[in-house]
N, C-alpha and C positions, 0 to 999 in steps of 0.2 A: 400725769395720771393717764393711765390706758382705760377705753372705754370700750363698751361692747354692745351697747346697744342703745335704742332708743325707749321711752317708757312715760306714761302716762299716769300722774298724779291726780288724786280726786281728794278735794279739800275736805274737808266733812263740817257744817254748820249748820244753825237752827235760825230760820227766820219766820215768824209768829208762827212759832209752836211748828213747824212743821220746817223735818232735815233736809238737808239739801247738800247736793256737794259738787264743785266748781273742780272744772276739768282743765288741766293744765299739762301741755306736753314738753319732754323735757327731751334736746335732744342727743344727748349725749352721757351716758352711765355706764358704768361699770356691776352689772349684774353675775352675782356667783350664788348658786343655792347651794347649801350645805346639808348632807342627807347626813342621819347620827347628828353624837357629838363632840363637837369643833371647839377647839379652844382657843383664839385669839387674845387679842389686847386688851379687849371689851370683859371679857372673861370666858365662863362657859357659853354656847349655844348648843339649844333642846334641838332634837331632830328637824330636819325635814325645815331649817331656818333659811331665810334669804337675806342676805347681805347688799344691799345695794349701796355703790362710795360716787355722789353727785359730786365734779367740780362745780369753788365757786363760780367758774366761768361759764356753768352750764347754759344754753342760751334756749329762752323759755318767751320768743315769739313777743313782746311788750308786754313781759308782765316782769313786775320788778316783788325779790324778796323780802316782807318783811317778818317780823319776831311773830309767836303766835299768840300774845296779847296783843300787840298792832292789828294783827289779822281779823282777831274777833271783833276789836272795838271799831275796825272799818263797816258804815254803813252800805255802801258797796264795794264789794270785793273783786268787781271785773278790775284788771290789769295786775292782779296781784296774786303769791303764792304763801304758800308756810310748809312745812314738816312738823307733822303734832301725832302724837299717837291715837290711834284710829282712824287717821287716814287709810285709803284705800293708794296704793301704786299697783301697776299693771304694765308689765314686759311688753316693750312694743307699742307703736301710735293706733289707739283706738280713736276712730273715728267718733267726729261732733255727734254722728245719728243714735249712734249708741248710747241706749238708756242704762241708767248705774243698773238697776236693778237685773239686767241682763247680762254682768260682768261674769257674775259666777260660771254661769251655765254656759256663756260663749267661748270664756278665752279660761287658758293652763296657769298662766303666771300673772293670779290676782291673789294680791298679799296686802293683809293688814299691817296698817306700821304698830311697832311695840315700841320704840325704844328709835330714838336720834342722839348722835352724837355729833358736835360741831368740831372741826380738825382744824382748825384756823391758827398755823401753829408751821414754820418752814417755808419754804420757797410759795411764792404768789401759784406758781403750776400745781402744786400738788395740795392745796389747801381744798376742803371738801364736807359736806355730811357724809356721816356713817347713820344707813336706816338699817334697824334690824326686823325683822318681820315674818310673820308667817302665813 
């Protein structure tokens, strides 16, 4: 799998009562946005969609992936990651200083996940998610 860039994951969870979301960089993706509509394998995609394809081999710094019931039912979540819809990803390594709530108004390519597909399916290289998002 060819990648294109590097990109930053934000977990999204609630601990007493108040969201929070655990930043993890991922460093190697394959980012395409897709302006209209694309029709893929997936099916349709609505305008203005971003398609990001993570190998498994993506290397994500000591943190190991688990399922996103795993994820939740972790008391602590440092060293760990998931792909869940409503996730936040973001094109490019945003720095630890940076507060979520500043993602919008700072950086172009901050996308909610909709939709994960698992490819685990062919050669060990080319096995990967499919996040869809906007």
């Amino acid at each position: 799998m060819y990648t294109n860039t590097i990109a930053t994951l934000y977990n999204k969870y609630v601990e007493s009562h108040e969201t929070l979301y655990k930043r993890t960089v991922l460093d190697s993706v394959h980012w395409e946005g897709l302006q209209g509509v694309a029709s893929i394998r997936l099916g349709n995609i609505d305008s203005n969609s971003v398609l990001v394809s993570i190998p498994f081999s993506v290397n994500v710094k000591n943190n190991i992936f688990v399922k996103n019931k795993a994820f939740e039912a972790l008391v602590n979540k440092n060293g760990y990651y998931t792909f869940n819809a409503n996730d936040v990803i973001v094109k490019g390594e945003i720095p630890d200083s940076v507060e979520f709530e500043e993602l919008e108004g700072s950086y172009d390519d901050v996308i909610t996940i909709e939709s994960v597909n698992t490819a685990d399916y062919g050669s060990l290289r080319m096995r990967h998610w499919e996040i869809l998002g906007k």
